[in-house]
N, C-alpha and C positions, 0 to 999 in steps of 0.2 A: 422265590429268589429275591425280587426287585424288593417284598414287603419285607425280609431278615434283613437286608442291607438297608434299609431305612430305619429298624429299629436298634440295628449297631450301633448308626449313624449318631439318631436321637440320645441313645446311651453315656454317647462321649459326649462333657461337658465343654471342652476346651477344643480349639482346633490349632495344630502345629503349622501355621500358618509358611515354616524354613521347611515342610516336609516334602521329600520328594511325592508323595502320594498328592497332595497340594497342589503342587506347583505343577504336575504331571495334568490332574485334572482339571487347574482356574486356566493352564497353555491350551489345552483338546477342547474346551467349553470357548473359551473365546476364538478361537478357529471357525471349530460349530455355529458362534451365535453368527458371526462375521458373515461368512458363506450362507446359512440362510434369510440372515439383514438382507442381505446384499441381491436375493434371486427376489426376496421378498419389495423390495425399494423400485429394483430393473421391470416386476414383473405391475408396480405401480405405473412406473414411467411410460411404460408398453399402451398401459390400458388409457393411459390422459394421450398419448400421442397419437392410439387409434381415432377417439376422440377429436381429435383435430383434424386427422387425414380427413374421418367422413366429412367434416364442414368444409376442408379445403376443397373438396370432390366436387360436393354444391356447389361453392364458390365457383369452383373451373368452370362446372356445367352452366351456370347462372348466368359466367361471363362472356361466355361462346352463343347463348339461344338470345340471351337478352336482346341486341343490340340486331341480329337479325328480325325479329318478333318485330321489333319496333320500327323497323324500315318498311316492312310487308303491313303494317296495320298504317303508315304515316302514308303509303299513296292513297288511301281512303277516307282517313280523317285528320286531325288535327294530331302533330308531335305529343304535347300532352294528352291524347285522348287517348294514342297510340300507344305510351308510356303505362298507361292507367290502366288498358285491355291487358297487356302481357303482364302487369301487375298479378291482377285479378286471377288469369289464369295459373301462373306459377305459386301465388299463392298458397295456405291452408293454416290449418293451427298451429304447425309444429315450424314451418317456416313465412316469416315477416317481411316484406320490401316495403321501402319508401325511398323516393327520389327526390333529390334535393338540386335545383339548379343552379348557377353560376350566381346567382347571389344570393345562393346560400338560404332559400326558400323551397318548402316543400309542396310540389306542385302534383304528385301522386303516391298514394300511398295504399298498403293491404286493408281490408274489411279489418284484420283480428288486430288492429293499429295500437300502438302499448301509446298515451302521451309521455312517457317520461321518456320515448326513446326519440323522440322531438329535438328532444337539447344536446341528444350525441353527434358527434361530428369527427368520427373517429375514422382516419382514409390509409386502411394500412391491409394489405394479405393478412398479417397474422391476425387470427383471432383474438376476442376482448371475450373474458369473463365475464357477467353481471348477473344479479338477481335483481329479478323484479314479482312484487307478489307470492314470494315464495316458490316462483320458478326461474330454472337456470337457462341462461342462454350464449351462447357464442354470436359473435358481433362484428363484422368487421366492412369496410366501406371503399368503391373500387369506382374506379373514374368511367365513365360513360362516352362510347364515343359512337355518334352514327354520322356517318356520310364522309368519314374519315373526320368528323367535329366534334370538340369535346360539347357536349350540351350541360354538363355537370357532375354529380355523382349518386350512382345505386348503393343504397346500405342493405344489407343480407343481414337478419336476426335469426338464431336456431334455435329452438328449444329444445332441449337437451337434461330436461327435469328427471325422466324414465330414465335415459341413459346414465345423470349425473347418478341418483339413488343405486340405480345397479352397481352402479362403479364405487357408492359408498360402501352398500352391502360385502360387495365380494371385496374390498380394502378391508374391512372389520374383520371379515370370517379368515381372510388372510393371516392378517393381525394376530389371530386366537390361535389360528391354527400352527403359525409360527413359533408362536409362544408356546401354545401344548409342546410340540414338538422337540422346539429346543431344552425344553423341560427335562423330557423324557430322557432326548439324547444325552443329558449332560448327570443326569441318575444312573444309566446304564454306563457312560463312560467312568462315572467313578468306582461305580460298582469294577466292573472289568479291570481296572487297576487296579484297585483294593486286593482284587482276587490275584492279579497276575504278580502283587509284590507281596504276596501272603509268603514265599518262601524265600526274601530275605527277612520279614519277618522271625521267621523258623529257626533260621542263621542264627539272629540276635538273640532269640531265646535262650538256643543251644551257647552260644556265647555269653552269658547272663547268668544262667543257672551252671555251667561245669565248675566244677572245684577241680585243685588243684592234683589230688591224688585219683582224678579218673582222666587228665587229660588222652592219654591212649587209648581209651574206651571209646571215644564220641565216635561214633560215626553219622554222617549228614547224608542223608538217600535222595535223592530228589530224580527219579525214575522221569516223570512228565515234565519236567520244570524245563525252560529256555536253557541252550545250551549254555551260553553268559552266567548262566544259575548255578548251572551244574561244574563249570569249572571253577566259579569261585569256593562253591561244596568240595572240592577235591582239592583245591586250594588252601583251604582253611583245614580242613581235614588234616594234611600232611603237614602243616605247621604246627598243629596241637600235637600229632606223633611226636614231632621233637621237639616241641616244648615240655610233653610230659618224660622224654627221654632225661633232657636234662634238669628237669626236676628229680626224679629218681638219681639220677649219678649226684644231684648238689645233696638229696638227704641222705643220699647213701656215703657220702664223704663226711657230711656232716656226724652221721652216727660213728663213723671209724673215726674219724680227729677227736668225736667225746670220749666216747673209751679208749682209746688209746692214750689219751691226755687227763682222762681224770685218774686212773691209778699213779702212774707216778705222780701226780700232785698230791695225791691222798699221802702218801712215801714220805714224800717232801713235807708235807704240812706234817704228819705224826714225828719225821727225827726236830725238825724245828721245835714243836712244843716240847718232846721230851729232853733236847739242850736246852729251854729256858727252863724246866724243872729243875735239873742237877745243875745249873750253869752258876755256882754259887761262888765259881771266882769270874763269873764275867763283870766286865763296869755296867755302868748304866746306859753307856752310849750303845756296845752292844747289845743288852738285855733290849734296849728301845729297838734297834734294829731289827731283831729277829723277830720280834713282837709285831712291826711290820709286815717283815715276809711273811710272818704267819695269816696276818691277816689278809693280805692280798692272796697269799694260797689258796685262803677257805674261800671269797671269796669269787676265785676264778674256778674254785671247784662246784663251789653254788652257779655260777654261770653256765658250764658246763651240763650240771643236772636241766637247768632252765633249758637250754638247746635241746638237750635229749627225750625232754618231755612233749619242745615244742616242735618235733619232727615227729613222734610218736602218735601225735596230735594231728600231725600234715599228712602221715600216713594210715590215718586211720589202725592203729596197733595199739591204741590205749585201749590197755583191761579194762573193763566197766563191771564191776560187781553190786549193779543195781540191787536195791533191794527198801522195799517202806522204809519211814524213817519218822519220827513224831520232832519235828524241828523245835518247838518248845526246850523238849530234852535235850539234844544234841546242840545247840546253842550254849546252853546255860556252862556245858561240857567243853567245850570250846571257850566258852570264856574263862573257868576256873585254869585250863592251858595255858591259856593268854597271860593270866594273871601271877603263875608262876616265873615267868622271865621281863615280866613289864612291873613296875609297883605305877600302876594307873588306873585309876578308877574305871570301870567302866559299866553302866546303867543298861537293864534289859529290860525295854519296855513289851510288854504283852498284851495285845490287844484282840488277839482270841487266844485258844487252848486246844492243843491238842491238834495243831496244824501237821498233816502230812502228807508226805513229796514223794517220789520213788526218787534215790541219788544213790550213787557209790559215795559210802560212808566218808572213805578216809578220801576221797578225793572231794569232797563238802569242805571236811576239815583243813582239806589245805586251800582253797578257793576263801575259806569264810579269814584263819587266818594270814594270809596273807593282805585281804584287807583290813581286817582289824591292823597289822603292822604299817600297815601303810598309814590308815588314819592317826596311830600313836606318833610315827615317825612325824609328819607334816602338821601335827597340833601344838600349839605350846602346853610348857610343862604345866603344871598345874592344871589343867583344863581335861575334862573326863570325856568318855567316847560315849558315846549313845548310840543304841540296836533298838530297833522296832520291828515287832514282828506282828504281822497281819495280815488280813483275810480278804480280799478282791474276787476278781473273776479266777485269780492263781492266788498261790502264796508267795507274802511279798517280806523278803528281808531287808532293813535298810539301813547301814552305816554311815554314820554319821561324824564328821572331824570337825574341827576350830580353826583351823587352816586358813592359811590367806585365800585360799581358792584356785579356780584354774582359771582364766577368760575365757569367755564363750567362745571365740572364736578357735580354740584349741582344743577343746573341749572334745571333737570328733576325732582327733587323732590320739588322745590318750591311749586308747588298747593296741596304739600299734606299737608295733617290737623296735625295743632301744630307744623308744621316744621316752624325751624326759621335757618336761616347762621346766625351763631354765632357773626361775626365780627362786624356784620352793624344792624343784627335784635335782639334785646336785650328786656326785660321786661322792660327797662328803657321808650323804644318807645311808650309802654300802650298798646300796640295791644294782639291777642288773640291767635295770629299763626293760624286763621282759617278765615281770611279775604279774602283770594288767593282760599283757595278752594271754599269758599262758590261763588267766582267770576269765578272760571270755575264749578260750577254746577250751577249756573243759567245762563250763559251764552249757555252752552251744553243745558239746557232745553227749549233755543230759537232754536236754529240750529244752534247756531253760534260756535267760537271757540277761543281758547286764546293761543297766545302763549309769551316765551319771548326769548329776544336775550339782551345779553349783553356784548359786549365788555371791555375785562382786564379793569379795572381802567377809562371807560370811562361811566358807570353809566348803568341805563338799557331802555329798552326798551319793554314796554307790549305793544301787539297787538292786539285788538276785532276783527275779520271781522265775518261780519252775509252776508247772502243772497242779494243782490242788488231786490229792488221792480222795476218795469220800469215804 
């Protein structure tokens, strides 16, 4: 488990640094580090402060035997001699005395006697750290009183070398094992979120990948998942219900408003034309007129076809009479079309033979001229169109205009519906601003795909490439 979430981890190049998965595990990690810092810092502090207790223990004990020692040996001999014997006795390796009188001269001192500890004069309970020789010692120096008289002061040295090392050791192994730890912890905690937000994850997929004609279909199960999960799955759920309700009522109004409005316009546009035939006592203001309505007729009747294609499209209801097709041929066939209603030159370059695709024929034909008309429409006169057809990893068709171009920045919204670039795509042109889309949804509903590139001021360039047959 721990080694597939590390090689997840490894996988992803980048990290979403605004991610709640993020921001879930840099919160739970620094909690973690904090809290074991913190046992691990207190359980230092514990161990220096035992450390001292024991020396201040000595000290007590040192400060209570001393000064009676010294009374019981002084009826026998000499204050300093006296001073010297209980030395002697209290002494060993691991603890030092020496006594320093009232002017500040040492007049008894231990066998294991360090000279550098000669020149300290340090008169306080709390212990002094030092090294001497590469061993450690606690230090500290307490006033002397016998017979109710100060005679001077006892200094107390500890060595504390074993102790200090142990206390290094287990600070080190602490240290490592802190670190292991917090390592681990803070792997497992991502891991455990990673896992426990894999089903909004799921959410976003299903949100990602639905289109628009299965919105009623989706359903979100999340049987195990937090309750918080599961009601927003039932949440979401019944919003895509009636999102895809009212998608079906807008296409299904959509398809009644075409047909019900494309016959009579058809009506309307056939008596229109046949009064400008016989209309041989009308003026010319009228003849101009009708000639008009006529246009805007066919027009809005071309409109109309465009909606009804592009619902048919949304609903999944366009015939597809896939079948091979040698694009060589079928190109050349399309351009002789083309060339019967355009007097515009247009160039077939051929850069393999014999390229073929599975498409529905006739719906090729109207994806390939419609942009052929588009690039005649948007090039200046005199200037010829150019196709290239060739061979990639797919087959690749590409149109070619003279056209002032798109800017890049617009460039993404080209296939959407009723978008026109103002500069160059105008109602002057007769188009319907639904030509581009209705040409990447039937091309998407072969397997194919459209893209465009167009270069500042150098015209554009549309792409088809579909699937290579072999």
């Amino acid at each position: 488990m721990l080694t597939k979430f590390i090689k997840n981890l490894s996988e992803k190049k980048t990290i979403d640094f605004n991610s709640l998965r993020f921001r879930l595990t840099l919160g739970v990690a620094l909690l973690s580090t904090c809290g074991l810092g913190s046992v691990a810092l207190w359980m230092n502090w514990k161990m220096q402060h035992l450390l001292i207790m024991t020396h201040k223990e000595t000290v007590n004990y040192v400060e209570n035997r001393f000064p009676h020692d010294v009374e019981i040996y002084s009826e026998m001999v000499s204050l300093e001699v006296g001073i010297q014997k209980t030395i002697n006795n209290l002494s060993d390796h691991k603890n030092i005395f020496w006594f320093k009188n009232k002017d500040n001269n040492i007049i008894a001192q231990s066998v294991y006697f360090y000279p550098q500890l000669a020149k300290l004069n340090y008169l306080d309970y709390s212990p002094q750290f030092i090294l001497i020789d590469k061993n450690s010692w606690l230090i500290c120096g307490i006033p002397l009183n016998i017979n109710q008289q100060f005679i001077g002061h006892l200094y107390i040295a500890q060595n504390i070398t074993n102790e200090q090392v142990l206390f290094t050791y287990l600070i080190q192994s602490l240290t490592i094992s802190t670190t292991i730890a917090i390592t681990i912890m803070i792997t497992l905690i991502a891991y455990y979120i990673s896992y426990s937000l894999k089903p909004l994850e799921k959410i976003c997929n299903v949100a990602e990948n639905i289109s628009a004609d299965k919105l009623k279909e989706v359903s979100i199960n999340f049987n195990n998942s937090p309750s918080e999960v599961k009601k927003l799955a039932q949440t979401l759920e019944k919003m895509l219900m009636r999102l895809g309700e009212n998608w079906e009522n807008q296409q299904q109004l959509l398809n009644n408003v075409s047909h019900e409005l494309r016959t009579p316009l058809t009506i309307v546009s056939g008596y229109l034309q046949s009064t400008l035939r016989r209309g041989e006592n009308l003026t010319s203001i009228q003849k101009e007129a009708l000639s008009v309505a006529v246009s805007e007729a066919n027009r809005t009747i071309q409109l109309l076809e465009d909606l009804l294609d592009l619902a048919r499209a949304d609903n999944g209801n366009i015939q597809m009479q896939l079948e091979i097709v040698i694009v060589n041929d079928l190109m050349r066939e399309i351009i002789a079309m083309t060339q019967q209603y355009h007097k515009r030159n247009i160039n077939l370059r051929e850069e393999n033979s014999n390229l073929k695709i599975k498409v529905d024929r006739n719906r090729f034909k109207q994806i390939c001229l419609n942009l052929i008309d588009n690039a005649i429409k948007y090039s200046p006169e005199n200037t010829d169109i150019k196709i290239v057809l060739k061979q990639d990893k797919s087959v690749i068709i590409e149109i070619h205009d003279q056209g002032i171009g798109i800017p890049f920045t617009l460039q993404n919204r080209i296939f959407e519906r009723f978008y026109r670039v103002e500069e160059a795509r105008n109602r002057d042109t007769g188009g319907t601003g639904l030509g581009l889309a209705i040409v990447k949804s039937l091309v998407t509903t072969m397997n194919g795909k459209v893209t465009l590139v167009s270069p500042s001021e150098k015209g554009c360039i549309f792409t088809l490439s579909f699937p290579l047959i072999e």
